[in-house]
C-alpha positions in Angstrom: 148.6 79.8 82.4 150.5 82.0 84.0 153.2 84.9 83.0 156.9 84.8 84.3 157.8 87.7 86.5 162.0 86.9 85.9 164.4 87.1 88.6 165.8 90.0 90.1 163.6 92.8 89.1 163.0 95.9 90.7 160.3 95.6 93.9 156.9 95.8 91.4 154.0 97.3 91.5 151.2 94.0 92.4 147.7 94.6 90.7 145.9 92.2 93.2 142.2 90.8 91.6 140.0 88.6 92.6 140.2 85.7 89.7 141.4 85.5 86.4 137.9 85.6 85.2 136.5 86.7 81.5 135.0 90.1 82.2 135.5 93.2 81.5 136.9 94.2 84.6 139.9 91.3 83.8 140.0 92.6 80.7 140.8 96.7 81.7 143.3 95.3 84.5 145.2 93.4 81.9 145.1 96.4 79.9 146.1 98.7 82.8 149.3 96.6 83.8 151.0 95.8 80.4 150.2 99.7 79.8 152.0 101.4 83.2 154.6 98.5 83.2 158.0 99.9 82.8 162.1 98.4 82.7 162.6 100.4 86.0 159.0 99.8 88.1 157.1 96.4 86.7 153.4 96.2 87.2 152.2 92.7 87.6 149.0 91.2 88.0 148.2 88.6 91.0 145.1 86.4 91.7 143.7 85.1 94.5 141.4 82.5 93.0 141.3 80.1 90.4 138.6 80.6 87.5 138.2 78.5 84.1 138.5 80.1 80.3 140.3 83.1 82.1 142.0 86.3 79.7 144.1 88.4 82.4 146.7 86.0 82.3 148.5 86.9 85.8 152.2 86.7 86.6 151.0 85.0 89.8 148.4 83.3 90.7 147.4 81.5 94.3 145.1 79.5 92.3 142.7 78.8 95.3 139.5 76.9 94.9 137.5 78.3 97.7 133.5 78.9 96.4 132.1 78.6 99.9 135.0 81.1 101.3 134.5 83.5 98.6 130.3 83.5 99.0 131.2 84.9 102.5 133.4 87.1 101.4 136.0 85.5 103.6 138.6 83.2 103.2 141.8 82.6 105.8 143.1 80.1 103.2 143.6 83.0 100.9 145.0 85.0 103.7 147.4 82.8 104.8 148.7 82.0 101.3 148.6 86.0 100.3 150.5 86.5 103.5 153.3 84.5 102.2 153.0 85.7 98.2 153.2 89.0 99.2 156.3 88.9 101.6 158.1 87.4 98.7 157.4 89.7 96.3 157.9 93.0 98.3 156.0 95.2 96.9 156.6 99.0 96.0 152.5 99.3 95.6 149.8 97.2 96.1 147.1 97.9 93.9 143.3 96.6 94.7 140.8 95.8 91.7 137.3 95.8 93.3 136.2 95.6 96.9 136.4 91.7 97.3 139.9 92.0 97.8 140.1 94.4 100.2 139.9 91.9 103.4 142.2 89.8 102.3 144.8 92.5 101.6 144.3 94.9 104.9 145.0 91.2 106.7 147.8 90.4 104.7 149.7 93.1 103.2 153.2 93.8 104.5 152.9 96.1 107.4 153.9 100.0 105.6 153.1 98.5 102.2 151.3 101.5 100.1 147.5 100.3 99.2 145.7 102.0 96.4 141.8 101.3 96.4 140.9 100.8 92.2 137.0 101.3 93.3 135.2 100.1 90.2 131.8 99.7 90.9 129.1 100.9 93.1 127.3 99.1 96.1 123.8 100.5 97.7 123.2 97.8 99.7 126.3 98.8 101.5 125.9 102.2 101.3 122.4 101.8 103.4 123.0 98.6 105.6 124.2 98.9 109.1 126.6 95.5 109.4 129.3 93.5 110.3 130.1 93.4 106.4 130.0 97.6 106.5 132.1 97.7 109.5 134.7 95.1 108.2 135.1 97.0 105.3 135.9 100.7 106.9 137.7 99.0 109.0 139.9 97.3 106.2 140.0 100.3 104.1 141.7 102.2 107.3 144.8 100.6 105.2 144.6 102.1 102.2 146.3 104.7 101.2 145.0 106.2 97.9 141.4 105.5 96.6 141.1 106.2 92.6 137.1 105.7 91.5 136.3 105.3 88.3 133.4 107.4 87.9 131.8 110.6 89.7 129.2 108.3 91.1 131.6 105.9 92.7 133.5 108.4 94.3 130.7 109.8 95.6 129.8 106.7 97.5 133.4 105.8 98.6 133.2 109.4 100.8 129.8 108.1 101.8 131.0 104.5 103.2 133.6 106.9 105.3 137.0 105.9 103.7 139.9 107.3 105.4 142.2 107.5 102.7 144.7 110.6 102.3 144.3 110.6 98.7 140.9 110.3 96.5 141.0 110.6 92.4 138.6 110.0 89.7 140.5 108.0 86.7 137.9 106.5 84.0 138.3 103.1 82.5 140.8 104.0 79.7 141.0 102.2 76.4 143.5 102.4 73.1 141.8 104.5 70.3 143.9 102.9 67.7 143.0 99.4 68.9 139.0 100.2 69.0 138.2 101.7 65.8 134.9 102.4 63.5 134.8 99.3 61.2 135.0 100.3 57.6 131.6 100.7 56.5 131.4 103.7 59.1 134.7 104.7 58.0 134.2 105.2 54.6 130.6 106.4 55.2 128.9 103.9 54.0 126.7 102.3 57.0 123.9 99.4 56.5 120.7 101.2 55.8 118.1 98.1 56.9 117.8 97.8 53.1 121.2 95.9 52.2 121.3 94.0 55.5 120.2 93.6 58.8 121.1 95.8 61.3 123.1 94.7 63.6 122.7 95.2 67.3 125.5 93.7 69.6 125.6 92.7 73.0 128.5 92.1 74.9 129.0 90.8 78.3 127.9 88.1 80.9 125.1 86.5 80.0 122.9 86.6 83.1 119.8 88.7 84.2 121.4 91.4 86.3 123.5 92.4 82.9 120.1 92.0 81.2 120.7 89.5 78.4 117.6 88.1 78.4 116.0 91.9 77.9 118.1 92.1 74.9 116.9 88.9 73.5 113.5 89.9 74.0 113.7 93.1 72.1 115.4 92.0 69.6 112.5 89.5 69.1 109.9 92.5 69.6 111.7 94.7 66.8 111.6 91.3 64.3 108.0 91.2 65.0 107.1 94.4 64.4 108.8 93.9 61.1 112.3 95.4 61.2 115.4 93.9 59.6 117.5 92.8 62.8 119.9 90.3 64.2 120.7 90.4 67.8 124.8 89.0 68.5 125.7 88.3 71.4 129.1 87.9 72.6 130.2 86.6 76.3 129.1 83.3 78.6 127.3 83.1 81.6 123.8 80.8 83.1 121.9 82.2 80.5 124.0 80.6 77.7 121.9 77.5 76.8 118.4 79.5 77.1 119.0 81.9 74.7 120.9 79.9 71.9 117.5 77.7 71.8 115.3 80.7 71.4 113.3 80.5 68.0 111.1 83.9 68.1 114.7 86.0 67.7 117.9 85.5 65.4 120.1 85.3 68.0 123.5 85.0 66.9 125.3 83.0 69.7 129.0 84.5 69.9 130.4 82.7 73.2 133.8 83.7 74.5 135.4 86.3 72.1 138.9 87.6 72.8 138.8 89.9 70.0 136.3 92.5 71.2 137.2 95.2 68.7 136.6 92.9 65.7 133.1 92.4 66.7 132.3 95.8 67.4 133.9 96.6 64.5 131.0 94.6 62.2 128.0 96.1 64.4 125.8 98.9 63.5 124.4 99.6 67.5 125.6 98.6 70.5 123.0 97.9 73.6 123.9 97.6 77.2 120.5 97.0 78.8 122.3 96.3 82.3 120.3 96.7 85.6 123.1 95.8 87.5 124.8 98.6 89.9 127.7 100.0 87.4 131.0 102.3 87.8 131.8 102.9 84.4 131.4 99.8 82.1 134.4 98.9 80.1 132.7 98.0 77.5 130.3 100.8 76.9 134.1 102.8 76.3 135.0 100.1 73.7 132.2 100.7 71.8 131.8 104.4 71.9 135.6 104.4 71.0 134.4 101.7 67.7 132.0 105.0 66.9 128.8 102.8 67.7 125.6 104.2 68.4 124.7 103.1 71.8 121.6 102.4 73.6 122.2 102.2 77.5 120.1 101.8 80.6 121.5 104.4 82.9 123.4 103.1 85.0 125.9 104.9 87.0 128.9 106.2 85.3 127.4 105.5 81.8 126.9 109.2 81.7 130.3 109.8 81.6 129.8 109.0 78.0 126.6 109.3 76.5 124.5 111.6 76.6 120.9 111.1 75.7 120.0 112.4 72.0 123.7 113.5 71.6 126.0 110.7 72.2 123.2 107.5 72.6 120.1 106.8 73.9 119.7 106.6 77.8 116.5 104.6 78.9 115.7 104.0 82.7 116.6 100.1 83.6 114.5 97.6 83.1 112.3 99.5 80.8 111.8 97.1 77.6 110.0 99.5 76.1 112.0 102.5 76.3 114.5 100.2 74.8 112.6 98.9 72.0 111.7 103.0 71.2 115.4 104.2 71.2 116.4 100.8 69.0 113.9 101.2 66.6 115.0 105.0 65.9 118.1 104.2 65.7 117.5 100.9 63.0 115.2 103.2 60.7 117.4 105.8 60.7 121.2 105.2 59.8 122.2 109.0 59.5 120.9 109.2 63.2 123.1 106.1 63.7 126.1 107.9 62.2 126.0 110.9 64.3 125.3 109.6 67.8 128.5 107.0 67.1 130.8 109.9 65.8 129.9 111.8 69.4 130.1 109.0 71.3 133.7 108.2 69.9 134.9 111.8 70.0 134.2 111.7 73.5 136.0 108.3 74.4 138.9 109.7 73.3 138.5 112.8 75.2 137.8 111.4 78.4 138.7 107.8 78.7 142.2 107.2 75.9 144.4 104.5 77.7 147.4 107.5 76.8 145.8 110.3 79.5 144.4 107.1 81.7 147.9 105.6 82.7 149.2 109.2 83.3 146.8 109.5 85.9 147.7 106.5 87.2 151.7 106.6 87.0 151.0 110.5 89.0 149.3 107.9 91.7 151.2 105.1 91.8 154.4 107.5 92.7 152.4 109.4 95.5 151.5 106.4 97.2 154.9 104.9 96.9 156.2 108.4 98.9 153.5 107.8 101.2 153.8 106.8 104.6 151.9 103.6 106.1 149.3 106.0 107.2 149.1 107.9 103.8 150.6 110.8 104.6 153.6 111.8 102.3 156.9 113.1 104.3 
């Protein structure tokens, strides 16, 4: 399913992504285009490939079934038909979400078409290889003209890798305040105490080893064994799925899909995000800081944006299950601990990452680049 764009609007701003895919990153696109969209510069989003049980909902999509392309990180297919997409849309700006579109737009982008880089994640192995891959990718990002990272960490790399680009910001993963909210048992002050009910620890994302589902599941089992009152739920898909839902040594609660993060959040006590995965700033470690959850987090770049350890959550080094299992367990025992590492780790979501001061950033961008020359300089 796609949106309508309508006829005869204003040259738009095109949000190019990968697929319409159910992750987090889909999910802060979305977010970020319906947000900057206005009656006098649109913002629409564009895919290049197809993807099943999507959520961003583009106003375009090329649709394009290419696994073996994409695994290369190549695909002329895509090129060819971006090519064509693109010269009929005319874009003001061309927005990038995440390296694997960079190729195809450097190839395929109208020639003085403004590029802004949306660098949302980190990448070592790039950072210390010496390839063709590395060399394709300075080379394509000669093209961009603004780079906007979303945490201190990614930028940092992004000046490493050698990008040219005239302009380079730091703009976090922003999120609506009033849409992610404490649920009422933390707004009224009256939290579950491990007495009443289990407490509930939540995990959301794809389910798959590098986001660390399967660490999760096996504290959660550790902290039922050592006799606390807990329930792991877990919300999101991925090759882990099946695995999981027939464990029998942890109550696993089996959310699949959820479109209505918020809500879930909203009826947890502690959030964990045991990822071991190379991070920029996770989008959902901002959703639940914003809910007032008490987090527990591997630390992973750009989750420090956030939390702190002891004042805002509970930092453990990745991988660690039993660092994990120690900062979960002080947290279950101890709700007024829970209370006032979520009530830090909300007032600072607002601070730093409310959608309001996010797509400011953004709009101040998004009108540089479109002033910009094809080599990024402004006149």
């Amino acid at each position: 399913m796609t949106r309508s764009a309508g006829s005869g609007a204003p040259s738009p701003v095109v949000h190019l992504l990968p697929a319409d895919a159910n992750r987090g990153a889909q999910r802060g696109a979305r977010l970020l285009v319906d947000a900057l969209s206005s009656i006098d510069q649109p913002h629409l989003a564009l895919t290049l490939f197809a993807a099943p049980a999507g959520l961003l909902l583009p106003e375009r999509s090329l649709g394009l079934a290419d696994p073996r392309g994409r695994g290369l990180g190549f695909s002329w297919k895509a090129i060819r038909r971006l090519r064509r997409t693109l010269r009929s849309m005319r874009p003001a700006v061309l927005v990038l979400h995440g390296g694997e579109v960079l190729p195809y737009a450097a190839l395929a982008a109208p020639r003085g078409t403004p590029i802004v880089y949306h660098r949302i994640g980190t990448s070592g192995a790039l950072l210390s290889e010496r390839s063709q891959r590395r060399r394709l990718y300075v080379a394509c990002a000669r093209r961009v003209t603004a780079t906007v990272a979303i945490s201190a960490e990614t930028a940092t790399e992004t000046a490493a890798l050698g990008l040219a680009a005239a302009e380079r910001v730091i703009i976090p993963n922003g999120r609506d305040p009033e849409l992610y909210r404490p649920g009422p048992q933390l707004a009224d002050g009256d939290r579950r105490d491990g007495t009443q009910a289990p407490v509930r620890l939540l995990f959301v994302g794809h389910l798959n080893a590098g986001k660390g589902a399967d660490l999760f599941a096996d504290v959660v089992e550790r902290l039922r064994h050592d006799g606390l009152d807990v329930v792991g739920v877990m919300a999101g898909e991925g090759p882990l799925a099946d695995e999981l839902s027939t464990r029998t040594g942890s109550p696993l609660q089996m959310l699949g899909h959820v479109d209505d993060v918020a809500a879930v959040m909203a009826q947890a006590d502690v959030f964990v995000f045991p990822s071991v995965d190379r991070e920029g700033l996770p989008g959902v470690v901002v959703e639940a800081a914003m809910c007032g959850l008490a987090i527990v987090a591997t630390d992973r770049p750009g989750v420090g944006v956030l939390i702190e350890d002891g004042v805002s959550g509970a930092l453990v080094d990745a991988d660690d299950a039993d660092g994990l299992a120690a900062a979960l367990r002080a947290l279950v025992v101890d709700p007024e601990l829970r209370r006032r590492l979520g009530t830090a780790a909300r007032d600072r979501a607002i601070e730093r990452c409310s959608l309001g001061a996010v797509v400011r950033q953004w709009e101040s961008v998004v009108r540089r680049a479109v002033g910009a020359g094809p080599d990024g300089s402004t006149p």
